[in-house]
GUKOL-490696 format. One line per field, with one value per residue (C-alpha): residue number from 1; residue in three letters; x, y, z. Coordinates in steps of 0.02 Angstrom, whole numbers, plus 50000, padded with zeros to 5 digits. Example, Ala and Ser with C-alpha at 12.3 -4.5 7.8 and 13.67 -1.06 7.14 Angstrom:
i: [1; 2];
aa: [ALA; SER];
X: [50615; 50684];
Y: [49775; 49947];
Z: [50390; 50357];
//
This chain:
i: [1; 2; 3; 4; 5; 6; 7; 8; 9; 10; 11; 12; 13; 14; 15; 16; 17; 18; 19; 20; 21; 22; 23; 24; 25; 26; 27; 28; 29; 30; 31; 32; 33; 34; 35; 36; 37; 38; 39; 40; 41; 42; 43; 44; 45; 46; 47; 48; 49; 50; 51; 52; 53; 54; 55; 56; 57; 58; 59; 60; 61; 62; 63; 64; 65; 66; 67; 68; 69; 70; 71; 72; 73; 74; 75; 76; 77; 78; 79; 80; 81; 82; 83; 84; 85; 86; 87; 88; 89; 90; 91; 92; 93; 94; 95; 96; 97; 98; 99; 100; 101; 102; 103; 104; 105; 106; 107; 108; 109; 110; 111; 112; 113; 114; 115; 116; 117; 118; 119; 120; 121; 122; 123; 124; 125; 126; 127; 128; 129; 130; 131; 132; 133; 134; 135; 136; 137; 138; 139; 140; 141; 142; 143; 144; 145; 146; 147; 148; 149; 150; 151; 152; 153; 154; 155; 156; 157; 158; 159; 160; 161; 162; 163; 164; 165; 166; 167; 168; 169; 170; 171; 172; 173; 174; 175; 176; 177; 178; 179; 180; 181; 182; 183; 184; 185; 186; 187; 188; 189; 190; 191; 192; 193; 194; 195; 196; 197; 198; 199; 200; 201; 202; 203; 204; 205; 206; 207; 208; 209; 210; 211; 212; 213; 214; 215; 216; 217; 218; 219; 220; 221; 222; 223; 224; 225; 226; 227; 228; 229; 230; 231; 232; 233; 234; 235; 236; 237; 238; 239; 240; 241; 242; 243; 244; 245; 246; 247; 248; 249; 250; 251; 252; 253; 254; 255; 256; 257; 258; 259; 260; 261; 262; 263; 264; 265; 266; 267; 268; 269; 270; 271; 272; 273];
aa: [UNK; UNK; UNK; UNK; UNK; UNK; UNK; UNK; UNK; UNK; UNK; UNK; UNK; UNK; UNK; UNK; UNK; UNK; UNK; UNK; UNK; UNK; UNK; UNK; UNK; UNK; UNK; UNK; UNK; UNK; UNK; UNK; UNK; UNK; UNK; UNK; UNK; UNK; UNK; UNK; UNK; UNK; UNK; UNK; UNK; UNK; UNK; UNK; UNK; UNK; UNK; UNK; UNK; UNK; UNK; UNK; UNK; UNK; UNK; UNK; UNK; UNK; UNK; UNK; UNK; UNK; UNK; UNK; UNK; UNK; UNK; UNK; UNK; UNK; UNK; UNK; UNK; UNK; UNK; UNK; UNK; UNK; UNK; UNK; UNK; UNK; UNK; UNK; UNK; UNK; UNK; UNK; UNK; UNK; UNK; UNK; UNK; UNK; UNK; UNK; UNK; UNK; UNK; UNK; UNK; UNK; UNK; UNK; UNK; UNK; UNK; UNK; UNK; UNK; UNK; UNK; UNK; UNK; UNK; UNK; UNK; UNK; UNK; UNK; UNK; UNK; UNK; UNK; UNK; UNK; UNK; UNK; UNK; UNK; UNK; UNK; UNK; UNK; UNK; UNK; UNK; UNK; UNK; UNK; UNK; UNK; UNK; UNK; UNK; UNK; UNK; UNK; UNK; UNK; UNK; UNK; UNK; UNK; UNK; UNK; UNK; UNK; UNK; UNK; UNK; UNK; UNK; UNK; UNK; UNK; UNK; UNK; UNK; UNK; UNK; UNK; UNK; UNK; UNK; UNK; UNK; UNK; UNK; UNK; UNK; UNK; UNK; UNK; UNK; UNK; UNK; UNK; UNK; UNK; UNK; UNK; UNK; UNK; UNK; UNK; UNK; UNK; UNK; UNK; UNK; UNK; UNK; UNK; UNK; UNK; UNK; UNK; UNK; UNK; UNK; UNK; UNK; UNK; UNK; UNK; UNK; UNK; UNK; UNK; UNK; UNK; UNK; UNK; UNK; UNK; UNK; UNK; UNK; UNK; UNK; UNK; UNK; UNK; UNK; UNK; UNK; UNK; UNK; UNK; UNK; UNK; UNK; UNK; UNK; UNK; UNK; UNK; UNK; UNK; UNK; UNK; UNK; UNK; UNK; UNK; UNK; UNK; UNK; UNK; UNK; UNK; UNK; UNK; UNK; UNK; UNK; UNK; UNK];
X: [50000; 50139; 50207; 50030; 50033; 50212; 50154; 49995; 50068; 50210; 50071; 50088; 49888; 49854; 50003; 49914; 49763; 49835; 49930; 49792; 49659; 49819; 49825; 49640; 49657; 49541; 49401; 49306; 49317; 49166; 49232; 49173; 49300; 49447; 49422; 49388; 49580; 49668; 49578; 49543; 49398; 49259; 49297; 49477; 49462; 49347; 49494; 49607; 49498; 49462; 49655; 49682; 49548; 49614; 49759; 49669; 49749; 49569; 49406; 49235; 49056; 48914; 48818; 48650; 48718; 48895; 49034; 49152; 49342; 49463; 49622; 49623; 49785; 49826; 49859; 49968; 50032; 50080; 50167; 50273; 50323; 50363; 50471; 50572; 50562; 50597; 50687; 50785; 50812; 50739; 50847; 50737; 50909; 50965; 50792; 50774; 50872; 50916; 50867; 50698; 50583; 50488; 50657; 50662; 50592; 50477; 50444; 50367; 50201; 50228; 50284; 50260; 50167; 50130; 50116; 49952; 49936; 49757; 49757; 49618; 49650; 49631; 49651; 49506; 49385; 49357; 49543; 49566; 49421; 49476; 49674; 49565; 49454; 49602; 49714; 49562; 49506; 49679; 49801; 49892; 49941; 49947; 50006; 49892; 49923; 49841; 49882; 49817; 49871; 49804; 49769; 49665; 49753; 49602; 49504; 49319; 49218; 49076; 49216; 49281; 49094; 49079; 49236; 49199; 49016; 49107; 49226; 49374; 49522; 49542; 49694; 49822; 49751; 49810; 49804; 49954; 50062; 50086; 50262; 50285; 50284; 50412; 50576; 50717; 50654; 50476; 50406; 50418; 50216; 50147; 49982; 49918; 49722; 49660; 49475; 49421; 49434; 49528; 49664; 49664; 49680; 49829; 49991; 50081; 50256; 50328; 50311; 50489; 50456; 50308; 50154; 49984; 49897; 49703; 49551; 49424; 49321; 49186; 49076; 49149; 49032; 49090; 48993; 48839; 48707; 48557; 48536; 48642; 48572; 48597; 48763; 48789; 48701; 48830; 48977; 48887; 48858; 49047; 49108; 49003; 49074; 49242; 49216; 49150; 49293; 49435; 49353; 49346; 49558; 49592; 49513; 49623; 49736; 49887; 50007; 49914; 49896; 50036; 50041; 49940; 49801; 49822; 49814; 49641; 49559; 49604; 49523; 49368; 49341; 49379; 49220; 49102; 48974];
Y: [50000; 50120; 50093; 50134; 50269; 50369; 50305; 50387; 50535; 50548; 50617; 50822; 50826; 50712; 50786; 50971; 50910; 50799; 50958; 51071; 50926; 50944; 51144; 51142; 50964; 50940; 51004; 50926; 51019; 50990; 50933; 51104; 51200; 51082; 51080; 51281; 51309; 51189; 51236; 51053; 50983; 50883; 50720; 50730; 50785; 50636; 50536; 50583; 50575; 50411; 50382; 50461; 50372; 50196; 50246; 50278; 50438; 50536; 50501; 50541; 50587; 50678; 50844; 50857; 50845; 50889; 50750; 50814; 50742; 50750; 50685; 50530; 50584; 50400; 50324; 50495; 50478; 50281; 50352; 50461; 50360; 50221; 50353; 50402; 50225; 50102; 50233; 50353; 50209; 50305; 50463; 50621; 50701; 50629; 50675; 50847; 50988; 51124; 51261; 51206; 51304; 51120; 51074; 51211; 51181; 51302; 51441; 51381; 51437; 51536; 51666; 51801; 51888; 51795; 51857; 51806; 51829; 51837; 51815; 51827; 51868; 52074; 52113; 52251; 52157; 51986; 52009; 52165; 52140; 52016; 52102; 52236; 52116; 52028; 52198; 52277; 52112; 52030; 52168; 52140; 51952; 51924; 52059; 52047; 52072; 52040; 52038; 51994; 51878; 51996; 52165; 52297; 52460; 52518; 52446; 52418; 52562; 52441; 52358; 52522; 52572; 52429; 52444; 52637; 52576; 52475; 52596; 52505; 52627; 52598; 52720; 52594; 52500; 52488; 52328; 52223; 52091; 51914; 51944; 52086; 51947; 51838; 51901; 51920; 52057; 51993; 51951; 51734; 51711; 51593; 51572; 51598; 51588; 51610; 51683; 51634; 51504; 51571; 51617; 51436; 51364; 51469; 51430; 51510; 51532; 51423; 51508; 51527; 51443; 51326; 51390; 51333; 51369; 51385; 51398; 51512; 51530; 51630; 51701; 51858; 52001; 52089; 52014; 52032; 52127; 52226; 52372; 52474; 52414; 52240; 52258; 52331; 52186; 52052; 52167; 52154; 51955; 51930; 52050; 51941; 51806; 51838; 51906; 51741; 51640; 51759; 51762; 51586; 51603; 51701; 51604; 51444; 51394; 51405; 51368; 51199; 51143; 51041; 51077; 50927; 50977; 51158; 51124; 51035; 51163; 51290; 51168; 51153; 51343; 51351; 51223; 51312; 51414];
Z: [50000; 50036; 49859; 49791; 49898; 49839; 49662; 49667; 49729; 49598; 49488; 49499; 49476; 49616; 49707; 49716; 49770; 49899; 49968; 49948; 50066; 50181; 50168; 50215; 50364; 50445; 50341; 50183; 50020; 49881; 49723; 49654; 49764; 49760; 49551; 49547; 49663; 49542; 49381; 49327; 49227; 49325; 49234; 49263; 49447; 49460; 49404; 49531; 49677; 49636; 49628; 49788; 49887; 49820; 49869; 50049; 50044; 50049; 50097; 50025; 50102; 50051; 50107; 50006; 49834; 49876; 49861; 50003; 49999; 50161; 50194; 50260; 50406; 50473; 50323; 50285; 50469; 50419; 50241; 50343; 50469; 50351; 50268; 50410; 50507; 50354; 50246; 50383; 50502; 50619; 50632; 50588; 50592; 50411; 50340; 50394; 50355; 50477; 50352; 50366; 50486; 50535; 50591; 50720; 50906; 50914; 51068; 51215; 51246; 51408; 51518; 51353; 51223; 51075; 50903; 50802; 50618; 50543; 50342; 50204; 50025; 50020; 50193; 50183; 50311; 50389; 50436; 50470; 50595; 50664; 50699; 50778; 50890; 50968; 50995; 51102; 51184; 51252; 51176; 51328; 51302; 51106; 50959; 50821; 50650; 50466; 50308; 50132; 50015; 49856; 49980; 49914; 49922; 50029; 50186; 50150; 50236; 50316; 50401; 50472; 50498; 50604; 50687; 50731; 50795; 50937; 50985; 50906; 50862; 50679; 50664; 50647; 50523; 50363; 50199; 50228; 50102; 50174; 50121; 50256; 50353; 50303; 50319; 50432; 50491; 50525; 50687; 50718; 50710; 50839; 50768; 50591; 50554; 50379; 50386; 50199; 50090; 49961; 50087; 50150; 49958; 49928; 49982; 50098; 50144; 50281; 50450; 50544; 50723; 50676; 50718; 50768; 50613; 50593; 50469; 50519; 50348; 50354; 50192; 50132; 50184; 50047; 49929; 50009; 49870; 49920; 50016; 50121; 50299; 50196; 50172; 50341; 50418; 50325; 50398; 50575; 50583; 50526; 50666; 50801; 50726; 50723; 50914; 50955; 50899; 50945; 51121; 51133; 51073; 51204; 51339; 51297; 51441; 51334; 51460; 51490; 51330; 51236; 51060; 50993; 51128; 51060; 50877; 50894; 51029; 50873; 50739; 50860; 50842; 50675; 50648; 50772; 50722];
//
């Protein structure tokens, strides 16, 4: 099965799907979405999902008239341990290279301020919202930033409407590159949250220091159509939203938590509602 396995995945098709299920672990894509990200044709996707699953890489279930498709992480867990068992004899040390930031031990998670990095694709509202929450509601133990991975070169004025209605101070605030955050220079992230799909889909540089990483999607209030108080109502549900989550974040006993225990209270609120 292994051989099936590193066989099916030698196929670059199958190979960016299989890495865009694991960008998006641990939720489902349709077929519509994963097809739509990678720009393949129904039939063909059909093909390699089929591939994928026989490989028992992926698994399949159904919402309504949706085919949903997740990764399937203990046969993946059994590929790489196979890999660095059978292949590395056991020593991660000959597999890995120091270069990488996966092979750095990251912070631990106490006794400071951690850095949080909130990303959607034109960092003009569900982020920037959500930078703002977490500043004014536990400012004092995390630093919160956002950026865009395709910013607008303005922020959306229902977000800042919104933001203004609470009392938020939206003077710092500004649309932000991904890449800002990625240099030398940049601040080591400890936790990354995408808050839309399309943000998710992407890929995204490898984060120095390993962080928790999260997917927070939430529909994009921007495209609400209608009236004003419409469109101000889509900007108002995503705010309590994102308040909802981010206070549930902040409420984590981080200390407490290891990081396996941390990584799946973050995927819980990333699938509440």
């Amino acid at each position: 099965m292994i051989v099936t396995r590193l066989a099916t995945l030698g196929h670059p098709q199958r190979l960016a799907i299989f890495r865009l299920l694991m960008r998006r672990y641990p939720d489902a894509l349709p077929a519509g979405e994963i097809g739509a990200v990678l720009d393949l044709k129904p039939s063909t996707l059909s093909a390699y999902l089929g591939a994928l699953a026989q490989a028992g890489l992926v698994s399949q279930s159904r919402a309504g008239t949706s085919l949903l498709y997740r990764i399937e992480i203990e046969s993946v867990r059994a590929t790489f341990d196979y890999l660095l068992l059978e292949c590395c004899r056991g020593r991660p040390e000959i597999c890995s290279s120091p270069t990488l930031p996966s092979s750095r031990t990251p912070e631990p998670m106490t006794g400071r301020k951690f850095n949080v990095l909130f990303i959607c694709s034109g960092n003009s509202a569900r982020s920037i919202l959500a930078e703002t929450i977490l500043r004014d509601l536990a400012g004092e133990r995390f630093t919160a930033y956002s950026a865009g991975t395709k910013p607008f070169s303005e922020l959306n004025p229902f977000a800042l409407k919104v933001l203004r209605d609470k009392e938020h101070d939206i003077a710092p605030l500004r649309a932000k590159h991904v890449s800002e955050f990625t240099g030398p220079e940049a601040p080591r992230m400890d936790f990354v949250f995408t808050v839309c799909n399309q943000a998710a889909n992407e890929e995204c540089p490898a984060w120095e220091g390993q962080p928790i990483s999260g997917h927070w999607g939430m529909p994009d209030p921007v495209k609400v159509e209608g009236t004003e108080a419409e469109k101000a109502l889509a900007f108002q549900q995503t705010y309590g939203a994102l308040r909802r989550r981010i206070e549930a974040f902040a409420a984590l006993p981080l200390a407490a938590l290891d990081r396996i225990a941390l990584q799946s209270a973050v995927d819980d609120i990333g699938r509440s509602q």
